[in-house]
C-alpha positions as CSV (number, residue, x, y, z in Angstrom):
1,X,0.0,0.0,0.0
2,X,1.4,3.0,-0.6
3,X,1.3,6.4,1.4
4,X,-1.4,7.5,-0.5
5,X,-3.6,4.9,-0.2
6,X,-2.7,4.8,3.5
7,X,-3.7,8.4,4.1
8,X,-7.2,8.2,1.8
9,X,-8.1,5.1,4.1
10,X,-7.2,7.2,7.0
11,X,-9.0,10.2,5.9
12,X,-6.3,12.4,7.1
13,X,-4.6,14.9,4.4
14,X,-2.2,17.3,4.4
15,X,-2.2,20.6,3.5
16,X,-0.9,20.1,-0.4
17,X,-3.3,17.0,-0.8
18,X,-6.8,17.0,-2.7
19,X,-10.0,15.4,-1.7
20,X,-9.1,12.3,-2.5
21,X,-5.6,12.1,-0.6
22,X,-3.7,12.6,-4.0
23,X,-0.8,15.6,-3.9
24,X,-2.3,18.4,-5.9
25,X,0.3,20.4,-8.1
26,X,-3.0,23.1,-8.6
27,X,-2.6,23.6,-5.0
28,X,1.0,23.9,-5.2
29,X,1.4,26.5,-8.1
30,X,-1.6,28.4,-6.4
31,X,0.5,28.8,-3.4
32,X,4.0,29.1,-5.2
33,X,2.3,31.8,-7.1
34,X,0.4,33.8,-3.8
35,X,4.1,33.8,-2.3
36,X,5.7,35.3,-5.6
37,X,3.1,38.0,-5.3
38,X,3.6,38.8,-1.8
39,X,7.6,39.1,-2.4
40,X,6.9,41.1,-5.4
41,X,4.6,43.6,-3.1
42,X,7.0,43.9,-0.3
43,X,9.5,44.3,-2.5
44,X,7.6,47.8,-4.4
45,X,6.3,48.9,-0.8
46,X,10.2,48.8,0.9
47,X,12.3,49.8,-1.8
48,X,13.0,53.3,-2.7
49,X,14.4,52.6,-6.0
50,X,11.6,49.7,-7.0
51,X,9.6,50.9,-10.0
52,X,6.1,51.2,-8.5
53,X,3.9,50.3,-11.7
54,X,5.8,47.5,-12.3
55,X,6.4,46.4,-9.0
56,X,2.1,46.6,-8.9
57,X,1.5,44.8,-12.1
58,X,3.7,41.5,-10.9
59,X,2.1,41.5,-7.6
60,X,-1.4,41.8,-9.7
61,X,-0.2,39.3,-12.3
62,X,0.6,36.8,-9.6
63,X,-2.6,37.3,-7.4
64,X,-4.5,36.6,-10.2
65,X,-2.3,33.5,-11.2
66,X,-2.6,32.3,-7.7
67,X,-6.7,32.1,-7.7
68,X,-7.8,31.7,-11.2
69,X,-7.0,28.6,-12.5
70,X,-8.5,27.1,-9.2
71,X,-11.6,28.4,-10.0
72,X,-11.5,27.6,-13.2
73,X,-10.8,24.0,-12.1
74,X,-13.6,24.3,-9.6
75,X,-16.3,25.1,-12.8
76,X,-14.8,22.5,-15.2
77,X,-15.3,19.8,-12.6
78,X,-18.3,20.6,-11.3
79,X,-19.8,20.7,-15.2
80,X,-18.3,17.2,-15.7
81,X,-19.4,15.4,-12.9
């Protein structure tokens, strides 16, 4: 058995894991991608020299790669199922 059988049968999962008990990469670029755009806006708020329209544009760009394709996985599976 291996450990993700062992942890669907024990219905425990941890944090990077889907429903199901299987690692979820979604879940890990989501998070990868909310901690690029939390760098990025620290690094326009504390640094005099940072260019402040770019510096916001990255932080948006990442924001928005951090929650969209989760939605968009959350539609295409709930129309397929």
């Amino acid at each position: 058995m291996t450990a993700e059988e062992i942890r669907a049968v024990n219905g425990k999962s941890r944090f990077l894991d889907d429903h199901h008990g299987k690692r979820s990469s979604m879940r890990l670029t989501s998070l990868l991608a909310l901690a690029a755009a939390f760098v990025f806006g620290l690094i326009t708020l504390l640094c005099p020299q940072a260019d402040d329209e770019k510096g916001l544009y990255l932080s948006a760009f990442f924001l928005i790669a951090a929650f969209a394709p989760k939605v968009i996985q959350k539609f295409a599976e709930a129309k397929f199922q």
